[in-house]
C-alpha positions as CSV (number, residue, x, y, z in Angstrom):
1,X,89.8,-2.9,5.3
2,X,88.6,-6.3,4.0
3,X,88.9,-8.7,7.1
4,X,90.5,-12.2,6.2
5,X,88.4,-15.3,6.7
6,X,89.7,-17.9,9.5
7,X,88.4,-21.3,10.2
8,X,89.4,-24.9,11.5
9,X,86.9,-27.8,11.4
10,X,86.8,-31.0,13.6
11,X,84.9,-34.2,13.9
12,X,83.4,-35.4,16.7
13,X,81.4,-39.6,16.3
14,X,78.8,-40.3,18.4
15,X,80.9,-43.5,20.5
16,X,83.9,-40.5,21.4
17,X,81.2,-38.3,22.6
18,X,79.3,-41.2,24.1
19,X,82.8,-42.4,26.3
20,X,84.0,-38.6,27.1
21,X,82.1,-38.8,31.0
22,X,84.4,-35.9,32.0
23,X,82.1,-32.8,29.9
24,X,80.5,-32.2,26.8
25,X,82.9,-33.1,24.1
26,X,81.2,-30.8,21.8
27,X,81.8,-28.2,23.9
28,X,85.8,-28.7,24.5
29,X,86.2,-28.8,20.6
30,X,84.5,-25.7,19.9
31,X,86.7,-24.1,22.8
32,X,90.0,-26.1,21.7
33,X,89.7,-24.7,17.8
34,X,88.7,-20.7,19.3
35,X,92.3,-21.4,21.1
36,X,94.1,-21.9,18.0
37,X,92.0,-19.5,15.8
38,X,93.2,-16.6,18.8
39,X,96.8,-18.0,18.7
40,X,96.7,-17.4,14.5
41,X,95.4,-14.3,15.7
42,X,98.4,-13.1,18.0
43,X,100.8,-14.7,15.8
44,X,99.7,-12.6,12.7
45,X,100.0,-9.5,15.3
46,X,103.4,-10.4,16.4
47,X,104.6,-10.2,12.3
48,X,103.7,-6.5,12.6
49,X,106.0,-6.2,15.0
50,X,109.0,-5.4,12.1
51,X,110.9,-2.5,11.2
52,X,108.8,-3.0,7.7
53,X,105.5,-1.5,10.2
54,X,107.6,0.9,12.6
55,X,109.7,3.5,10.8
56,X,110.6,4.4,14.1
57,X,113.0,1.8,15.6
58,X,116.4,0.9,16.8
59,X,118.0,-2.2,16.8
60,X,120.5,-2.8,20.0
61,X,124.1,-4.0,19.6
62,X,124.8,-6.8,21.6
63,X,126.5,-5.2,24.4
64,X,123.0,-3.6,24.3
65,X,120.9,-5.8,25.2
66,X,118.9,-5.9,27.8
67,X,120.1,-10.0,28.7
68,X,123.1,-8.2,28.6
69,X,123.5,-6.6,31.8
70,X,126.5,-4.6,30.8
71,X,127.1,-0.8,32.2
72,X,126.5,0.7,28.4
73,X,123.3,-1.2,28.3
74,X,120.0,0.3,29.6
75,X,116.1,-0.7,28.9
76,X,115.2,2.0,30.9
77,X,117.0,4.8,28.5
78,X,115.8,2.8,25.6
79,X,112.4,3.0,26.5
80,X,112.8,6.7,27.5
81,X,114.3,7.0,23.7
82,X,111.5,5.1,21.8
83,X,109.0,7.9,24.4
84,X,110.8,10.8,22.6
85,X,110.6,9.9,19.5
86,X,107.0,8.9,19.3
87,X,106.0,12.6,21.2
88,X,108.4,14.1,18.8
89,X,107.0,12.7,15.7
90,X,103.2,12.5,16.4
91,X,102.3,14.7,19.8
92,X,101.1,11.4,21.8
93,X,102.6,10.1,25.1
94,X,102.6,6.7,25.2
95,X,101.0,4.6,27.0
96,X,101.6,1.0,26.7
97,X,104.7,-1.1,26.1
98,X,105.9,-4.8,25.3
99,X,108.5,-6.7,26.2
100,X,108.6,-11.0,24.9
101,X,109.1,-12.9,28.4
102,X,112.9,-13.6,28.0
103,X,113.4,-10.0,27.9
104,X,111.5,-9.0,30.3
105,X,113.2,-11.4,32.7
106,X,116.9,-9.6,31.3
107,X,115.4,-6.0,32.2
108,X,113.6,-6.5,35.5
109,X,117.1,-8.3,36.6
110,X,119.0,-5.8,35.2
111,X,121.5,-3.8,37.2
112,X,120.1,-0.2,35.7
113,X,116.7,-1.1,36.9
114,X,117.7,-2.8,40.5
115,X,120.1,-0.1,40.9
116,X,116.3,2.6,40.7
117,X,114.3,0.4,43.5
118,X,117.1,-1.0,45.9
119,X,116.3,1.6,48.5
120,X,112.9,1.3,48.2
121,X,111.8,-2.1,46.9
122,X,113.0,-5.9,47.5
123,X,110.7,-7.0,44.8
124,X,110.3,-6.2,41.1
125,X,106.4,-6.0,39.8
126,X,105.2,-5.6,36.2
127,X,103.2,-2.4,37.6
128,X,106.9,-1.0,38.8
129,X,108.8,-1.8,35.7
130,X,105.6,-0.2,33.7
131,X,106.1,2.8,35.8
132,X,110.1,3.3,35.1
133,X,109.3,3.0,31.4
134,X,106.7,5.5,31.7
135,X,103.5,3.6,30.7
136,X,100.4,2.6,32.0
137,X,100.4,-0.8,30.7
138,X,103.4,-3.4,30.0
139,X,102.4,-6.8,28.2
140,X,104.5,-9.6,28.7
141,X,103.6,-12.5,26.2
142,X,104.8,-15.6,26.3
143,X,103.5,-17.6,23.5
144,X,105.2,-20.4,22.2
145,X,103.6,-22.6,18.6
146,X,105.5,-25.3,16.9
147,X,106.9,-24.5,13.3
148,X,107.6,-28.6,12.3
149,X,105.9,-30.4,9.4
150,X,103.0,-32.6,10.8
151,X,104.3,-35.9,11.6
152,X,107.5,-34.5,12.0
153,X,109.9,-33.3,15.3
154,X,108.3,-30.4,17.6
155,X,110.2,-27.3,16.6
156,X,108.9,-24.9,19.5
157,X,109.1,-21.0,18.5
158,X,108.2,-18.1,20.3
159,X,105.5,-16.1,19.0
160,X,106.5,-12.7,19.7
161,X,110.5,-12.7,18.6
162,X,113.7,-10.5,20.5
163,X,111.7,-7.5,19.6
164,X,110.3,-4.5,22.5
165,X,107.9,-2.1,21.5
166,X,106.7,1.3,23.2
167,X,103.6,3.0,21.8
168,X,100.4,4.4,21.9
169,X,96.8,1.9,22.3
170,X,93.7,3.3,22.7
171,X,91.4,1.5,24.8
172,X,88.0,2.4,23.0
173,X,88.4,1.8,20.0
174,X,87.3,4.6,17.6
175,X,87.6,5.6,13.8
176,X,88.3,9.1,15.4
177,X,90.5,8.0,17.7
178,X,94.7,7.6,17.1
179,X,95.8,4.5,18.0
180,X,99.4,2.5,17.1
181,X,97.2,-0.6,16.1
182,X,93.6,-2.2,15.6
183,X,92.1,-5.3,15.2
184,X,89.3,-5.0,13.0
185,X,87.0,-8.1,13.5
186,X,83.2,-9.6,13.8
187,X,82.2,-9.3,17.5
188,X,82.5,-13.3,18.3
189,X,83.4,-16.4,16.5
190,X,80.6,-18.3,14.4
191,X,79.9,-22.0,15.1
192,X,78.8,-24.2,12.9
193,X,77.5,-27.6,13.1
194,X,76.5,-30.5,10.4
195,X,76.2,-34.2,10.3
196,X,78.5,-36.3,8.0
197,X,77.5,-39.5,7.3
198,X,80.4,-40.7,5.4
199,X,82.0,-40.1,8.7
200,X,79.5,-40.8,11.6
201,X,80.5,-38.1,13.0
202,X,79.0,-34.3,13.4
203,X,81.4,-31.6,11.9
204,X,82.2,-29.0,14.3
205,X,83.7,-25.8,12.5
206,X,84.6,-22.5,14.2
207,X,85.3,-19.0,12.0
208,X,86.3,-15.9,12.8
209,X,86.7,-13.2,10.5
210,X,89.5,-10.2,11.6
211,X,92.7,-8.2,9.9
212,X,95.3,-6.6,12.8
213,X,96.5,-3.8,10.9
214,X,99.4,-0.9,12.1
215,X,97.3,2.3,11.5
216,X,99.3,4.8,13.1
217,X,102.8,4.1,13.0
218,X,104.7,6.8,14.0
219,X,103.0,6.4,17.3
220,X,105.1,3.2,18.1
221,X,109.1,2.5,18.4
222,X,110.0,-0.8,17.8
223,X,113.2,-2.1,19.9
224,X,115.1,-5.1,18.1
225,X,117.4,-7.6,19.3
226,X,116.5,-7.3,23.0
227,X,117.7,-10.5,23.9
């Protein structure tokens, strides 16, 4: 794998960093441009997340989706679906699965899943829903980046799409070891630093250097059109 360059630069003058009494201004650009480098980084995660990457995957009719909350809907037999598959086609349990916020919110309310806990439970955790889909870990993202022109109206879209995933992550990573997806990347970002006179101002540039890549897709089942 060839890892993909990534970088965003910003000037800071010597009267803005003179007037900002409230920390080092230096300091919050450097931290505000790692922000936005990480969210290109989860966004070009969230484009694996296509039935181009998961040959294993269903996509649920309406009446299926988990927002749904209709009797022939159920996340909870989806998830147990996507489970089978993945130990069917590769031997590995899985062990982590992902649902985008607004789904999450239609599965946790949903009558299949209250209908498991009302005896036993008043309120429904991550750490219970993770259990009834059989994982260890459930990820919920939420993030949101705007896909306008500059200059031009805010048109706010979710990162991570309508689309559930059930799979297999290892948590050291390892050339030996299977896992659904990596991240290969240098071990922190790289700062630099220089003065530009044209500017007055010092030119404050942060890079960071990683490819996410599916490497083993049959240990993942991708669940479209949750929502």
């Amino acid at each position: 794998y060839v890892l993909q360059n990534h970088a965003l630069k910003d000037y800071v003058s010597e009267e803005d960093a003179a007037n900002y009494d409230m920390s080092d201004l230096r300091a919050d650009v450097v931290e505000e441009l790692t922000d936005k480098i990480m969210m290109r980084q989860e966004l070009l995660t969230a484009q694996l997340f296509t039935t181009a990457s998961w040959s294993l995957n269903v996509s649920l009719a309406a009446a299926n989706a988990f927002t749904a909350d209709t009797t022939v809907s159920n996340p909870i037999l989806v998830f147990d679906t996507g489970a089978t598959e993945i130990i069917g086609n590769s031997g590995i349990q899985p062990n982590t699965a992902l649902i985008p916020r607004t789904g999450y919110i239609g599965a946790k309310n949903h009558q299949s899943v209250l209908d498991r806990i009302k005896y036993t439970s008043s309120e429904v955790s991550e750490t219970m829903m993770a259990q009834l889909f059989g994982v260890d870990r459930l990820l919920i993202p939420s993030s949101q980046y705007d896909t306008s022109a500059k200059g031009a109206t805010s048109v706010i879209t979710d990162i991570w799409g309508d689309s559930a995933w059930i799979g297999y992550v290892q948590r050291a990573a390892s050339p030996r070891r299977v896992s659904s997806l990596y991240t290969m990347m240098r071990d922190v970002p790289m700062v630099r630093r220089w003065r530009d006179d044209e500017r007055d101002s010092e030119a404050i540039e942060v890079q960071k250097k990683f490819l996410p890549r599916v490497v083993a897709s049959l240990t993942g089942f991708l669940i479209k059109d949750v929502y």
